[in-house]
gemmi code that builds the backbone of each chain (N, CA, C; Angstrom):
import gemmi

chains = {
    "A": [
        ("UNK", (42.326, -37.483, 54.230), (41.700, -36.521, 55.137), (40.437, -37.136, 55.733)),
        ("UNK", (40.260, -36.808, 57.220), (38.923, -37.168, 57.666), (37.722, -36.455, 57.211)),
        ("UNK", (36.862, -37.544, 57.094), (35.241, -36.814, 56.242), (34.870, -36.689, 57.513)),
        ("UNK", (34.580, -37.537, 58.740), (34.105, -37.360, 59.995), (34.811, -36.627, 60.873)),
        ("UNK", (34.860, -35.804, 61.669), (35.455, -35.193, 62.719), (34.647, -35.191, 64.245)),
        ("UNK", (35.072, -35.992, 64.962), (34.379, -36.088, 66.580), (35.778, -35.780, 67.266)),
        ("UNK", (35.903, -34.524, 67.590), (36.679, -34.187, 68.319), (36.628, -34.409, 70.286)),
        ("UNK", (35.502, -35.180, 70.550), (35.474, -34.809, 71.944), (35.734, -36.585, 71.672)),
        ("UNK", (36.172, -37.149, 72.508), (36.250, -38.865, 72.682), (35.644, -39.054, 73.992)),
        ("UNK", (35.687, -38.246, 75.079), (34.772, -38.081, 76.050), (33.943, -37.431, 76.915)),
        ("UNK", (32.773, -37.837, 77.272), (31.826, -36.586, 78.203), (30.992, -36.890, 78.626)),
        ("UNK", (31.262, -36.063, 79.868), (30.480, -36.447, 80.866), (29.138, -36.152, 81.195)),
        ("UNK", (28.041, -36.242, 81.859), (27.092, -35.158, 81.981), (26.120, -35.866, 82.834)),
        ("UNK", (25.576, -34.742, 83.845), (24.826, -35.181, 84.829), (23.095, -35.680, 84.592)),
        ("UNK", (22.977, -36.450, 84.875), (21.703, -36.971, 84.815), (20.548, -35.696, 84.704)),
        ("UNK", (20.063, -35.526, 83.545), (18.701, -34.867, 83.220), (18.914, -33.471, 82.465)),
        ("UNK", (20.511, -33.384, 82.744), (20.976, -32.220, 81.930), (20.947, -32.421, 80.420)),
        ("UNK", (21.424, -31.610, 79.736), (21.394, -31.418, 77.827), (22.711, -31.958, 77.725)),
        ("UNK", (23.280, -32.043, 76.715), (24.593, -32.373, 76.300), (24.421, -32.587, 74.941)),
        ("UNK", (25.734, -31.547, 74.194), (25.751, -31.506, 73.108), (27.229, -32.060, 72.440)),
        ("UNK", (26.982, -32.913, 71.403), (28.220, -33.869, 71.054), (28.198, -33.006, 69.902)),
        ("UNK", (29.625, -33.006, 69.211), (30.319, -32.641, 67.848), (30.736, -33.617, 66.843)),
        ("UNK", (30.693, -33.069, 65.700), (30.536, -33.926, 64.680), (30.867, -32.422, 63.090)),
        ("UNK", (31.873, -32.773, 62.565), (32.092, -31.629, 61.362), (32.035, -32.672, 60.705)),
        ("UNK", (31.937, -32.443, 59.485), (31.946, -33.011, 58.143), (32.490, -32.292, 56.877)),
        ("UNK", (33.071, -33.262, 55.988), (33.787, -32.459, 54.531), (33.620, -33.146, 53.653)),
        ("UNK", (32.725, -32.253, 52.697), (32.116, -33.135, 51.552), (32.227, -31.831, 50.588)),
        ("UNK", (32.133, -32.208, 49.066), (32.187, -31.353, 48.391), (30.643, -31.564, 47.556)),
        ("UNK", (30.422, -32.559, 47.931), (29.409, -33.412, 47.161), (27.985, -32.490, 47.901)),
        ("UNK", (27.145, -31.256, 46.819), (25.704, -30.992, 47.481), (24.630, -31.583, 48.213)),
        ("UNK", (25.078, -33.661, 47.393), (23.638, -34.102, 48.436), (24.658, -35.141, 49.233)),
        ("UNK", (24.142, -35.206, 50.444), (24.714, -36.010, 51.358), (23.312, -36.044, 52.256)),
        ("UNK", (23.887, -37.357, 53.549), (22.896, -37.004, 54.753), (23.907, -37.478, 55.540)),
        ("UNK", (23.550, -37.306, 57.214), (23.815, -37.320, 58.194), (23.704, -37.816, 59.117)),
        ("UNK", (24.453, -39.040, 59.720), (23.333, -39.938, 60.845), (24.465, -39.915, 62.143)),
        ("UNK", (23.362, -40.312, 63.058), (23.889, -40.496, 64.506), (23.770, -41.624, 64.719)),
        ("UNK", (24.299, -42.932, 65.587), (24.345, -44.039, 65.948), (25.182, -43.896, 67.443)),
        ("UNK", (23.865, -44.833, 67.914), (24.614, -45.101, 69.645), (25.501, -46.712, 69.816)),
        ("UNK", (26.218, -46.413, 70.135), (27.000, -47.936, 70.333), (27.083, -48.339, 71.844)),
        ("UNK", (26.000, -48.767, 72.621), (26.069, -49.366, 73.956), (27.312, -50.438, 74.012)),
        ("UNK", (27.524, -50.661, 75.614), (28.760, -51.773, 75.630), (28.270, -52.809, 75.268)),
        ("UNK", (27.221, -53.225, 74.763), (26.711, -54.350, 74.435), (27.091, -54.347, 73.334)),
        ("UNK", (27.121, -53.465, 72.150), (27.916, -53.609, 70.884), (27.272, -52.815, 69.847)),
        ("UNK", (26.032, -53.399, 70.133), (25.144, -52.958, 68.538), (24.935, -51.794, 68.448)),
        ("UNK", (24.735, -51.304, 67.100), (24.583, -50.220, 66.670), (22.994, -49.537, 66.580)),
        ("UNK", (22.828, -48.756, 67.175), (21.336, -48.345, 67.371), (21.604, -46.461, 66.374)),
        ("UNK", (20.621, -46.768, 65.350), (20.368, -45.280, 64.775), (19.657, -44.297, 65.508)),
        ("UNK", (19.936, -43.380, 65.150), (19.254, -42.496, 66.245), (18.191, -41.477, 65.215)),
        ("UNK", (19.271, -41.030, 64.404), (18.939, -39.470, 63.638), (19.283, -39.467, 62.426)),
        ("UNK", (18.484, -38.515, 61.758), (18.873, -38.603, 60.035), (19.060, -36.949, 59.691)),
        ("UNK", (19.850, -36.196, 58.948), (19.864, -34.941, 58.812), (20.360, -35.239, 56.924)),
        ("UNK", (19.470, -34.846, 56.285), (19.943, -34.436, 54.810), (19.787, -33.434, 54.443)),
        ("UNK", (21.426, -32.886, 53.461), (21.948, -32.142, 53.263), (20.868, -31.096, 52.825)),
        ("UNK", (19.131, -31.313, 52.030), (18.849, -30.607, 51.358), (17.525, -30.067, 52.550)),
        ("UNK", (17.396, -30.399, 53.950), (16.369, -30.295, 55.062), (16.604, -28.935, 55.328)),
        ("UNK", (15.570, -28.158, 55.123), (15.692, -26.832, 55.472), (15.578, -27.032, 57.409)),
        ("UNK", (14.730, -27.852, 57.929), (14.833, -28.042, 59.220), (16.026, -29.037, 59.876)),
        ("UNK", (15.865, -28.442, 61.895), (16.796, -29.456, 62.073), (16.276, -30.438, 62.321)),
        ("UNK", (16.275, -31.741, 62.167), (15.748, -32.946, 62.593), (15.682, -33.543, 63.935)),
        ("UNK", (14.172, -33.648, 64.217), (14.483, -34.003, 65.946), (13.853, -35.449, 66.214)),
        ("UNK", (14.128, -36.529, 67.251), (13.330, -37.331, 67.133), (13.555, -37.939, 68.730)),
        ("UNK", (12.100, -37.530, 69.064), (11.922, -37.455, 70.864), (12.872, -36.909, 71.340)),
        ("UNK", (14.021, -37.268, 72.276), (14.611, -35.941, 73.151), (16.108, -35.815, 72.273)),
        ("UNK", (16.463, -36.834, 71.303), (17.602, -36.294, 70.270), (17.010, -35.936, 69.010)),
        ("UNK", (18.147, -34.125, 69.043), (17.954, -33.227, 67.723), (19.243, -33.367, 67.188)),
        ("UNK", (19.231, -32.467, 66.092), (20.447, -32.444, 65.262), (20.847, -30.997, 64.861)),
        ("UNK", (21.742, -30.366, 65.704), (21.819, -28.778, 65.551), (22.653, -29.053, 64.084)),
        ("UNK", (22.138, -28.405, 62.748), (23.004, -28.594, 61.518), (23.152, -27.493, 60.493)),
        ("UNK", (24.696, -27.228, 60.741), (24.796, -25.604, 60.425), (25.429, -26.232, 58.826)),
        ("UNK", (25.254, -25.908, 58.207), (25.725, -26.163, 56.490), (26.399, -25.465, 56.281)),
        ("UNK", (26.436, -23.982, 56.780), (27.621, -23.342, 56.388), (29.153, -23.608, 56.929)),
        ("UNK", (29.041, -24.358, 58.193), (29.752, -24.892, 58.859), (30.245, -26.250, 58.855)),
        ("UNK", (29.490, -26.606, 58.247), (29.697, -27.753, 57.848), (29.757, -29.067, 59.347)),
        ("UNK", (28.373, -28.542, 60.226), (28.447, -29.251, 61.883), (27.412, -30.038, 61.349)),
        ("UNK", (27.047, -30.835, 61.984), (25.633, -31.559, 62.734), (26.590, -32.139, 63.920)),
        ("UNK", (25.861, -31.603, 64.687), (26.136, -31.938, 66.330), (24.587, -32.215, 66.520)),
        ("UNK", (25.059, -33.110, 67.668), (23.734, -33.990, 68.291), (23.663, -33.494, 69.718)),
        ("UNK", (22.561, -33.007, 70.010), (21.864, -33.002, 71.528), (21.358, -33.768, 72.011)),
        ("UNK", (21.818, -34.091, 73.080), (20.712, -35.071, 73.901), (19.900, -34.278, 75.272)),
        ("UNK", (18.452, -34.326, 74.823), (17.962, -33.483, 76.019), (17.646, -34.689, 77.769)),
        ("UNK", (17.480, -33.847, 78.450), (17.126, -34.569, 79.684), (17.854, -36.270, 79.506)),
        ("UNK", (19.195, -36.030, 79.871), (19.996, -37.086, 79.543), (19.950, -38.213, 80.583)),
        ("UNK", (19.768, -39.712, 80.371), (19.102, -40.590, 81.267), (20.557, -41.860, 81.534)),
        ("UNK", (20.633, -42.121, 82.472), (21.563, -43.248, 82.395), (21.487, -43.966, 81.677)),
        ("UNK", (20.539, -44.271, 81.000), (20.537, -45.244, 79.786), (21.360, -44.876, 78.227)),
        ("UNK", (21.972, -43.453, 78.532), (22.100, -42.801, 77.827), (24.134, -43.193, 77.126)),
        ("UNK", (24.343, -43.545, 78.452), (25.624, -43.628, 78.457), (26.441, -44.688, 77.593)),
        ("UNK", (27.092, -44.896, 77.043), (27.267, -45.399, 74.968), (28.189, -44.549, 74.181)),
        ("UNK", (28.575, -44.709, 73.426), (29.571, -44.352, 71.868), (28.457, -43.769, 71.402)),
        ("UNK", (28.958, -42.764, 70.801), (28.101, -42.660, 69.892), (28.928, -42.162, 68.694)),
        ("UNK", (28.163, -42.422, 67.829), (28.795, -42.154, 66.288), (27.960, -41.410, 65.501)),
        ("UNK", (29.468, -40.323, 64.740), (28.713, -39.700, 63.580), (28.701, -39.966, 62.456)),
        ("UNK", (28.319, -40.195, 61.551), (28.276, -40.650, 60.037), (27.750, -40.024, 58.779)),
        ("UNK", (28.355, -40.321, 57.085), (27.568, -39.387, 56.391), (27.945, -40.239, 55.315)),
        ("UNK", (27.014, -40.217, 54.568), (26.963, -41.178, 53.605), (26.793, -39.928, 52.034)),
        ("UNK", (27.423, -39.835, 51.150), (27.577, -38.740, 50.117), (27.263, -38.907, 48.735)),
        ("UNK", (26.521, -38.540, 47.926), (25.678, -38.536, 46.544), (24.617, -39.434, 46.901)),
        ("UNK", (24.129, -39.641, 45.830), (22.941, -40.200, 45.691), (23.080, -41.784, 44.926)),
        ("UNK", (24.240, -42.165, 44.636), (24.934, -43.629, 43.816), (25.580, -44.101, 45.227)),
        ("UNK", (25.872, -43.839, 45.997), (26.872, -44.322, 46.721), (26.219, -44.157, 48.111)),
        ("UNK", (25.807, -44.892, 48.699), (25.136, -45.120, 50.594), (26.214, -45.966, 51.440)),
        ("UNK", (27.109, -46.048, 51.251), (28.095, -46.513, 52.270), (28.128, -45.335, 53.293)),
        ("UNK", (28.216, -45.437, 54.466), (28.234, -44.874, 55.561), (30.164, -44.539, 55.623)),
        ("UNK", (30.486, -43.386, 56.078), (31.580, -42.991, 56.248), (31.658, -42.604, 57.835)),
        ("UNK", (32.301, -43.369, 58.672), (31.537, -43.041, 60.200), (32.940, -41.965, 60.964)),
        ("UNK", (32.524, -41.375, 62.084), (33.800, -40.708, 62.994), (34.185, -41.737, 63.750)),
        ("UNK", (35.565, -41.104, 64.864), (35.693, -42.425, 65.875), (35.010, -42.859, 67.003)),
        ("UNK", (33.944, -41.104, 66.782), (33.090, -41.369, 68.277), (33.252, -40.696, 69.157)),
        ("UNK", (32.302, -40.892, 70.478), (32.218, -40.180, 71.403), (31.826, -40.752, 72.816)),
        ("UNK", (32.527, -41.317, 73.588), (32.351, -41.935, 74.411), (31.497, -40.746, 75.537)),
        ("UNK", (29.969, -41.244, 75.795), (29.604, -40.018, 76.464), (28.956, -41.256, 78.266)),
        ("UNK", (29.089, -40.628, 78.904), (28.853, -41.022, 80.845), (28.025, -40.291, 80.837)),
        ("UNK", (26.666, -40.961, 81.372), (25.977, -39.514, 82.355), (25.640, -40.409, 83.720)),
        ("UNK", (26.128, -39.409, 84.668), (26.340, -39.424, 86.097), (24.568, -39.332, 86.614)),
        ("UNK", (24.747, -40.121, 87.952), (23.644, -39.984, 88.646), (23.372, -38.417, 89.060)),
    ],
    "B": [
        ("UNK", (8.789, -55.902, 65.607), (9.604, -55.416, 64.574), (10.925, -55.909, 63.824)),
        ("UNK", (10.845, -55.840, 62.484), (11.793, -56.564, 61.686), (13.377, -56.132, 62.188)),
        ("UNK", (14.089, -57.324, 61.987), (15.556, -56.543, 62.568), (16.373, -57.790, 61.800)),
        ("UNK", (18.013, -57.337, 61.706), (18.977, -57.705, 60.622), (19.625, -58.712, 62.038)),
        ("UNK", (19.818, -59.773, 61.363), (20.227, -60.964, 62.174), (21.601, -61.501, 61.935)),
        ("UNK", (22.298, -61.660, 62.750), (24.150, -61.937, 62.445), (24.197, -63.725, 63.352)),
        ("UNK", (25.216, -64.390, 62.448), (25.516, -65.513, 63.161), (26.701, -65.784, 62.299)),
        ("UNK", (27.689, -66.225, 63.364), (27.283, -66.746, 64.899), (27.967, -65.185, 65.673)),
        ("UNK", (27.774, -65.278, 66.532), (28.035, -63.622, 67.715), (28.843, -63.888, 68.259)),
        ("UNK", (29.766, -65.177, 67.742), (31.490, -64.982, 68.159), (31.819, -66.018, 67.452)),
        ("UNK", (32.738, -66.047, 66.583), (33.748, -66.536, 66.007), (35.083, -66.736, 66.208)),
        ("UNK", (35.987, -67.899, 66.761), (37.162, -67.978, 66.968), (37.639, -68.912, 65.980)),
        ("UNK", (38.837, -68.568, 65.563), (39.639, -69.360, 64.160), (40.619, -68.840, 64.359)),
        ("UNK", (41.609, -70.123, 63.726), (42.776, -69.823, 63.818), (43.216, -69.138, 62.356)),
        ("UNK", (44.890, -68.495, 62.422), (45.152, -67.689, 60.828), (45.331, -69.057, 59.981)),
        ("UNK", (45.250, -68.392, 58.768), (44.784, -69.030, 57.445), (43.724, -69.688, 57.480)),
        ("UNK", (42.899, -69.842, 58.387), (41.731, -70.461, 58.330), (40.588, -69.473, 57.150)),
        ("UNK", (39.375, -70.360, 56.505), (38.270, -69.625, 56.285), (37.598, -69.475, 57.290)),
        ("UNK", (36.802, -68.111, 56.870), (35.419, -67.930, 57.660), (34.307, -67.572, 56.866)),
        ("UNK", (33.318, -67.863, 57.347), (31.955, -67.153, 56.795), (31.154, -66.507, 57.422)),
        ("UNK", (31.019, -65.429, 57.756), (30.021, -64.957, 58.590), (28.597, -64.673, 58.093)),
        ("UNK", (27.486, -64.712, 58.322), (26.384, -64.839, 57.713), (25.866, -64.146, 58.776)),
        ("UNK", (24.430, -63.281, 57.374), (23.551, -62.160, 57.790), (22.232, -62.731, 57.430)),
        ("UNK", (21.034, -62.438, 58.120), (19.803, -62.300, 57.481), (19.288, -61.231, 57.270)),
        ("UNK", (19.333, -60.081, 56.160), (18.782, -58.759, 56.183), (17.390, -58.997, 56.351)),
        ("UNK", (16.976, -57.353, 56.621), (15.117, -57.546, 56.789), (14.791, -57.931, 55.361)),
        ("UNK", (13.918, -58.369, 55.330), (13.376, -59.719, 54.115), (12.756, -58.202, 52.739)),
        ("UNK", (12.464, -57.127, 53.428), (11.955, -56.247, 51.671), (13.426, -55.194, 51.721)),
        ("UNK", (14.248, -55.386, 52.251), (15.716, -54.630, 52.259), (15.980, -54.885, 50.501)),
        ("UNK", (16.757, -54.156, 49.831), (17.399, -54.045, 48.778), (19.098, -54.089, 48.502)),
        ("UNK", (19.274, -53.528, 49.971), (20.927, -52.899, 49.583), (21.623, -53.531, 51.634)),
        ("UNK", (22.426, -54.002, 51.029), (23.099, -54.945, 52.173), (24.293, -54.723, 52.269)),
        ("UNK", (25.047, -54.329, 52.921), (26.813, -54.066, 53.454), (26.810, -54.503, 54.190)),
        ("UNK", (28.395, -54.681, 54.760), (29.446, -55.462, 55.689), (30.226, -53.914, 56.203)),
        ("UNK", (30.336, -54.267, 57.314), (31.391, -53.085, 58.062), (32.256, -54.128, 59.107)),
        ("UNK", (33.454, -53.123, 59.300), (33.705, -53.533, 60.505), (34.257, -52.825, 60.891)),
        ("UNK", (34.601, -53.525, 62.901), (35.189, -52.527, 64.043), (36.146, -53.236, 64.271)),
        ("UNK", (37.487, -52.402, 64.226), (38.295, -53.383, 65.142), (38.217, -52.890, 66.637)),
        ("UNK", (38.767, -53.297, 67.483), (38.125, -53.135, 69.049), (38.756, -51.740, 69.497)),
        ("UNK", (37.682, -50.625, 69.735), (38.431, -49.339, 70.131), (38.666, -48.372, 68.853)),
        ("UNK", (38.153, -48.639, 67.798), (38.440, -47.693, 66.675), (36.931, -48.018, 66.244)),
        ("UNK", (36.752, -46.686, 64.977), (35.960, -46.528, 64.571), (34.896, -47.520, 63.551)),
        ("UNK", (34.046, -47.768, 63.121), (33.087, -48.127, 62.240), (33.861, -48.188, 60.977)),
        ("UNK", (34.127, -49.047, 60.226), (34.831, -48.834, 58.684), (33.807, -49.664, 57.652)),
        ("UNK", (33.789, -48.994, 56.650), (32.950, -49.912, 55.493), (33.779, -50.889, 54.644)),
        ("UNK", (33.358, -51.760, 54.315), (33.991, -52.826, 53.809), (33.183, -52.858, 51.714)),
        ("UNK", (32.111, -53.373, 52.059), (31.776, -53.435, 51.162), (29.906, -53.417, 51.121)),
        ("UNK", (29.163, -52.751, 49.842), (27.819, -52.828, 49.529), (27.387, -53.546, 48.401)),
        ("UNK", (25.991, -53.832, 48.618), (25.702, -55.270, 47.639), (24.551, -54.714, 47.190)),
        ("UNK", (23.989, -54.910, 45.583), (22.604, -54.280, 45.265), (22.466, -55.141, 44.083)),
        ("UNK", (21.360, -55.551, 43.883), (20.967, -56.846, 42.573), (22.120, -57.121, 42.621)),
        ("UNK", (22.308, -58.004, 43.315), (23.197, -59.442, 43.397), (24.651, -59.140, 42.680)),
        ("UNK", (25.222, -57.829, 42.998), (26.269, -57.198, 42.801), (27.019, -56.324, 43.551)),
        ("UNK", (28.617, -56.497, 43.601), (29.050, -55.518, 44.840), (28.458, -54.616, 43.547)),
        ("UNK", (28.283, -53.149, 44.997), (27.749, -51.993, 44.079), (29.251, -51.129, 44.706)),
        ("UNK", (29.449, -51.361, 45.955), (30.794, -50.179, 46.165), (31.673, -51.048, 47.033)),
        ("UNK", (32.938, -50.835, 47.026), (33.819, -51.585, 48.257), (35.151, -50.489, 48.169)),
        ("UNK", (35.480, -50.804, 49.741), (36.511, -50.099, 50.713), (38.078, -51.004, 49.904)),
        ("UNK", (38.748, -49.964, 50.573), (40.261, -51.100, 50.041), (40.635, -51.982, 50.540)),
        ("UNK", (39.994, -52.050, 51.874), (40.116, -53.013, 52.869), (39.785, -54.131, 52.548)),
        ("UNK", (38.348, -54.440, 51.540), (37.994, -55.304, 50.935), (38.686, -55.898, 49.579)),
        ("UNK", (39.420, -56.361, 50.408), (40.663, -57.088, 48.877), (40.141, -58.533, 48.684)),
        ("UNK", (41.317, -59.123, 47.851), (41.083, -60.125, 46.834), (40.778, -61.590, 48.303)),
        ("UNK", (40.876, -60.961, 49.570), (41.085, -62.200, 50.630), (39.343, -62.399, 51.063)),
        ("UNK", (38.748, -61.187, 50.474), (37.638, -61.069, 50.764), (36.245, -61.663, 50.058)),
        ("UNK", (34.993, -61.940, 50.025), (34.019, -61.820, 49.324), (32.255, -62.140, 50.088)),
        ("UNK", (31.864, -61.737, 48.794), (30.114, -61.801, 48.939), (29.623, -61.962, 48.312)),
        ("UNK", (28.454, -63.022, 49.312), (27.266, -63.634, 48.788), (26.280, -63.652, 49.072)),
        ("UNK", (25.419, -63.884, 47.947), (23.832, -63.572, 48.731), (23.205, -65.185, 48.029)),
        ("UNK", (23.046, -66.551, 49.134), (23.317, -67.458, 48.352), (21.756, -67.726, 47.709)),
        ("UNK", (20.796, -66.818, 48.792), (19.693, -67.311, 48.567), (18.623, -65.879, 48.670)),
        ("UNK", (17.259, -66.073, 48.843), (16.749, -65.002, 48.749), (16.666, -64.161, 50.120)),
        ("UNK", (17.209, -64.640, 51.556), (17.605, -64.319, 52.836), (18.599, -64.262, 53.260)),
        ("UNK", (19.636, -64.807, 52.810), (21.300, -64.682, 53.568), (21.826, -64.095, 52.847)),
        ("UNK", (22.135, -63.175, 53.653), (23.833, -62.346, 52.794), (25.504, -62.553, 54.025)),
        ("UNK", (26.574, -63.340, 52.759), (27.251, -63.623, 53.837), (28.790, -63.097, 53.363)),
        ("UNK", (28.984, -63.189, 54.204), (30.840, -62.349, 54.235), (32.046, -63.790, 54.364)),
        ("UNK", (32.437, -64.003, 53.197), (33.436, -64.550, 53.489), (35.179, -64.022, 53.403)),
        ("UNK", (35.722, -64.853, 54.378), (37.708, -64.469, 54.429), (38.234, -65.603, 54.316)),
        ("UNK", (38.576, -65.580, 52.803), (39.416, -66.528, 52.849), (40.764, -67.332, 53.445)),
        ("UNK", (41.255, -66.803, 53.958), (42.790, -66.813, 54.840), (42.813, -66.053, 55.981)),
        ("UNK", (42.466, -65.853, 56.955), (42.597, -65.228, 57.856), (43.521, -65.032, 58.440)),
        ("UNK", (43.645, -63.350, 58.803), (44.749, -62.778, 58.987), (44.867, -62.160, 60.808)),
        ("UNK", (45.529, -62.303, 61.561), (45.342, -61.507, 62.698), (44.613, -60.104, 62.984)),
        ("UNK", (45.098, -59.491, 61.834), (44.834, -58.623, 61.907), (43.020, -57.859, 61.268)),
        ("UNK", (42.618, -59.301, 60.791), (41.280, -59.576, 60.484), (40.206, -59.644, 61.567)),
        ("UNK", (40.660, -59.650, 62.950), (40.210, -59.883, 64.109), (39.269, -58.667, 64.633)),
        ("UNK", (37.968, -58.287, 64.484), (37.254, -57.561, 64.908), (35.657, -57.691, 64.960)),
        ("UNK", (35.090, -56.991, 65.526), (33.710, -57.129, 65.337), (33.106, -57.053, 63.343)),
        ("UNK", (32.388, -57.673, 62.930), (31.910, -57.252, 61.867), (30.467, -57.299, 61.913)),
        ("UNK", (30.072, -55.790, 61.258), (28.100, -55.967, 61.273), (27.832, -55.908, 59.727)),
        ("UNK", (26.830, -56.546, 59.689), (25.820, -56.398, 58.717), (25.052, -55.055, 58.567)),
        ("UNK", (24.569, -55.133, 57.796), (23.352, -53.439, 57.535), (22.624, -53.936, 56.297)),
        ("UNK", (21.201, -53.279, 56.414), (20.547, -53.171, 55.203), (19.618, -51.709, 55.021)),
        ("UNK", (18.858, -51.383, 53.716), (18.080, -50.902, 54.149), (17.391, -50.824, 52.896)),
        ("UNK", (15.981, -50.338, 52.587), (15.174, -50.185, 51.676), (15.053, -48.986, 51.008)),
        ("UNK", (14.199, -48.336, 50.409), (14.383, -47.395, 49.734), (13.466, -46.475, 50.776)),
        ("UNK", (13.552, -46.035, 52.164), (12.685, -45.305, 52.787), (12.743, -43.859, 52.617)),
        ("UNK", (11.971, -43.138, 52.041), (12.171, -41.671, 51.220), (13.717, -41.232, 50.986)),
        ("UNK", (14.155, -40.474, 51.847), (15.247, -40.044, 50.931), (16.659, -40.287, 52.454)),
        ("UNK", (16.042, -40.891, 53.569), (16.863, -41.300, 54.355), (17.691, -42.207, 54.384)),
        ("UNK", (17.275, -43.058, 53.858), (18.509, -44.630, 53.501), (18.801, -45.100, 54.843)),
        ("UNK", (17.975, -45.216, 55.674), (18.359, -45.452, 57.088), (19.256, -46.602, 57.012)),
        ("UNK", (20.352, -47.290, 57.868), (20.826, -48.176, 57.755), (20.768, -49.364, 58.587)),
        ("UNK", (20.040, -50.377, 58.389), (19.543, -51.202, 60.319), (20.913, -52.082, 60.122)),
        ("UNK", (21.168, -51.998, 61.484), (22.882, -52.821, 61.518), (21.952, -54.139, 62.592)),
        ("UNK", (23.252, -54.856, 62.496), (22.887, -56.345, 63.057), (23.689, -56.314, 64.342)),
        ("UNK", (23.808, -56.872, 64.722), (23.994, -57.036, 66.110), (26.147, -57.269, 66.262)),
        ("UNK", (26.297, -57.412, 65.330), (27.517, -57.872, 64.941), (28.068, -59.366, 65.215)),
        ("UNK", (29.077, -59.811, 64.310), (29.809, -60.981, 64.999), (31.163, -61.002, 65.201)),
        ("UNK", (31.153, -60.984, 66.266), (33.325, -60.648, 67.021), (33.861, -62.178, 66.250)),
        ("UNK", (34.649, -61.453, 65.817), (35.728, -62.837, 65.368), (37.452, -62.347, 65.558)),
        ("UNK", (37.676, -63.495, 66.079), (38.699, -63.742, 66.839), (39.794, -64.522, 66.274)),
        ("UNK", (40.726, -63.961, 65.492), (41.697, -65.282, 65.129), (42.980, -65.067, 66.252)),
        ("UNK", (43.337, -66.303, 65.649), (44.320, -66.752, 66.813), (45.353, -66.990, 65.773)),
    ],
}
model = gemmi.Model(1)
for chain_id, residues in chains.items():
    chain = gemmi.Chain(chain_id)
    for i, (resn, *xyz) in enumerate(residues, 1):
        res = gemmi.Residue()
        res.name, res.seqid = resn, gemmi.SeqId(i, " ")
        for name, pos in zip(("N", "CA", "C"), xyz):
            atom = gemmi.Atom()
            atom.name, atom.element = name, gemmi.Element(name[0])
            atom.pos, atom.b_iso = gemmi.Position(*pos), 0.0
            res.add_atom(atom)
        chain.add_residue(res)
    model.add_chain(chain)
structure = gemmi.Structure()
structure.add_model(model)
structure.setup_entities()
């Protein structure tokens, strides 16, 4: 079974608008965390965001937050005032207990933002 | 700013050949993994390294596989026999004990290519 779920593989969005990417997760395990990673066509992997399981807040850092419903088992990522630079893979990931930090990643989200 | 260093950033070999791909994690890092992409699919974990021991590995990481950390800066990925189907980007990652995030800094990756 998938631990990651990125159901959208693509999206679009106009320059300066919000856009919100999906990301479920299935863990049985109480402590986990949550990361976002951008994958430009250049390749590398750039972190973005951190959300753990035990953060009473959502985690924001400059114009990407992390909407993260626990009962739902989401962290979806926003991107505010979205910039052409913006346009990249992005990946969701979750790494589960506190012995074990291997990253468990989704397939992604190929996101465009238009002039 | 410190950053995780991959060489060489393309690799071509033919099958049954060895390879070695080699990392320089950031120099106060603790915990070092190998991932890889094959082209168009997702992020997969391979294997994690902690006091000079795998600490976790994927199934993917079989007996064709291994790691070393030969010195107090390189951590390197070797394949013994290379398989076609061995053919993908692979990154490095490290990270330190930064509160309770475990951030993961990835390397830039190195595409390897068998033939």
């Amino acid at each position: 079974a998938q631990k990651i779920t990125q159901t959208q593989p693509g999206m679009f969005v106009q320059e300066k608008e919000a856009v919100t990417l999906d990301c479920t997760y299935d863990t049985s395990d109480p402590s986990y965390g949550l990361f976002w990673y951008k994958q430009p066509s250049s390749g590398e992997m750039i972190f973005l965001i951190y959300q753990g399981s035990y953060d009473q807040q959502n985690a924001t850092e400059g114009r990407y937050s992390l909407n993260f419903q626990k009962a739902r088992k989401s962290a979806n990522l926003v991107i505010s005032a979205s910039q052409l630079g913006d346009s990249a893979m992005y990946f969701c990931a979750m790494r589960e207990g506190v012995s074990g930090y291997a990253l468990n990643f989704g397939k992604g989200t190929s996101l465009l933002v238009t002039p | 700013e410190p950053e995780v260093t991959q060489t060489p950033s393309h690799q071509v070999t033919q099958m049954g050949q060895e390879v070695i791909l080699r990392c320089v994690p950031i120099s106060n890092h603790l915990y070092f993994y190998w991932y890889r992409q094959i082209l168009g699919q997702k992020v997969e974990f391979l294997v994690s390294f902690y006091n000079n021991e795998i600490s976790e590995k994927s199934e993917i990481f079989d007996d064709q596989f291994s790691v070393e950390r030969p010195d107090g800066s390189n951590f390197t990925l070797k394949i013994r026999s290379t398989k076609l189907e061995d053919s993908a980007m692979y990154f490095c990652a490290s990270h330190g004990l930064a509160g309770d995030s475990y951030e993961q800094y990835f390397g830039p990756g190195t595409r390897l290519t068998v033939t």
